[in-house]
C-alpha positions in Angstrom: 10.4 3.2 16.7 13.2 3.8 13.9 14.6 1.2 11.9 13.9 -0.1 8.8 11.2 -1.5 6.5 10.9 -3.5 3.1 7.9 -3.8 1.6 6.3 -4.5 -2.0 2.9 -2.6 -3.3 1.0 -4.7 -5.9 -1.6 -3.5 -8.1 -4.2 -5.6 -10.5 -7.0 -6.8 -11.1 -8.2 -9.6 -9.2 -8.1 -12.4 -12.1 -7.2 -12.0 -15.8 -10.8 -12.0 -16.8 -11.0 -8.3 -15.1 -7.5 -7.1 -17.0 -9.3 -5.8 -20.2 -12.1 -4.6 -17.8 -11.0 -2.1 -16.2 -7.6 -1.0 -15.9 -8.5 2.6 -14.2 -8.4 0.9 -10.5 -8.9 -2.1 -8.0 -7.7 -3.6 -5.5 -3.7 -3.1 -4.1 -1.9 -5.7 -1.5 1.1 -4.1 0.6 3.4 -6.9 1.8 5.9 -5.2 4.3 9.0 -6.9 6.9 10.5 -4.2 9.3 13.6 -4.7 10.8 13.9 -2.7 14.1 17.4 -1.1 15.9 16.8 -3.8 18.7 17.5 -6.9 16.4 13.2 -8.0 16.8 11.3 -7.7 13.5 7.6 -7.1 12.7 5.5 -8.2 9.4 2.8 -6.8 7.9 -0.1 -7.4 5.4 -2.1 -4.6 3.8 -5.2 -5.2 1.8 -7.5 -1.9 0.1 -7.8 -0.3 -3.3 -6.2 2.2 -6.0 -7.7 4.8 -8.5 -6.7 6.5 -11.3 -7.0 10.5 -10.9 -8.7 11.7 -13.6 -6.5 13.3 -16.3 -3.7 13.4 -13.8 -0.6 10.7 -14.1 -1.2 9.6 -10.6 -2.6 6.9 -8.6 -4.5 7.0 -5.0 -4.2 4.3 -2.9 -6.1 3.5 0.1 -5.4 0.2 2.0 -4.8 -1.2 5.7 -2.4 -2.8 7.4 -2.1 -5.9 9.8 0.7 -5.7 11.7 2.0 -8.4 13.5 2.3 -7.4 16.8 -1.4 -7.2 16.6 -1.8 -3.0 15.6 -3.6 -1.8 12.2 -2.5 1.6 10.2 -4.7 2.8 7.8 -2.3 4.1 4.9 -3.8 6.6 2.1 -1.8 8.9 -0.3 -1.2 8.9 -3.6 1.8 7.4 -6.1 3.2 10.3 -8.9 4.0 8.3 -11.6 5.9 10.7 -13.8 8.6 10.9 -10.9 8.0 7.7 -8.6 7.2 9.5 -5.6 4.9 8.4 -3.3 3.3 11.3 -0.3 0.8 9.6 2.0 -0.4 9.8 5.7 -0.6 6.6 7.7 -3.5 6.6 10.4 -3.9 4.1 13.5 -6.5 2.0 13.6 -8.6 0.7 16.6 
């Protein structure tokens, strides 16, 4: 497909009541726009949850995808925080 895609990954609990709850997980929105080399673009929304790893500086995430053009991806990997690197398989989803 190639080209090129922007997205932001937002963590957080659902309201502020739930910010002194539990601050070890919940729920994650990817927001993504994809610019492809044929000038068309595609949006997509992603919706799942994150989790601490126990003891570890690193958090999973597990979320899917609505793309526009009508396709899902199920995306799960985790987010090393110590360095910023995120390593994660996408899936398709019927």
């Amino acid at each position: 497909m190639g080209g090129i895609a922007y997205g932001t990954l937002i963590f957080g609990p659902n309201d502020l009541m739930e910010m002194n709850d539990n601050l070890e997980g919940g729920p994650v929105k990817w927001i993504v726009q994809a610019f492809l080399p044929n000038g068309s673009t595609l949006a997509g929304v992603g919706n799942g949850e994150w989790s601490k790893k126990p003891g570890e500086h690193v958090w999973t995430v597990d979320y899917i995808i609505q793309i526009s053009d009508g396709s899902k991806i199920r995306s799960i990997g985790e987010i090393h925080l110590d360095t910023l690197v995120f390593s994660g398989t996408d899936y398709s989803v019927d």
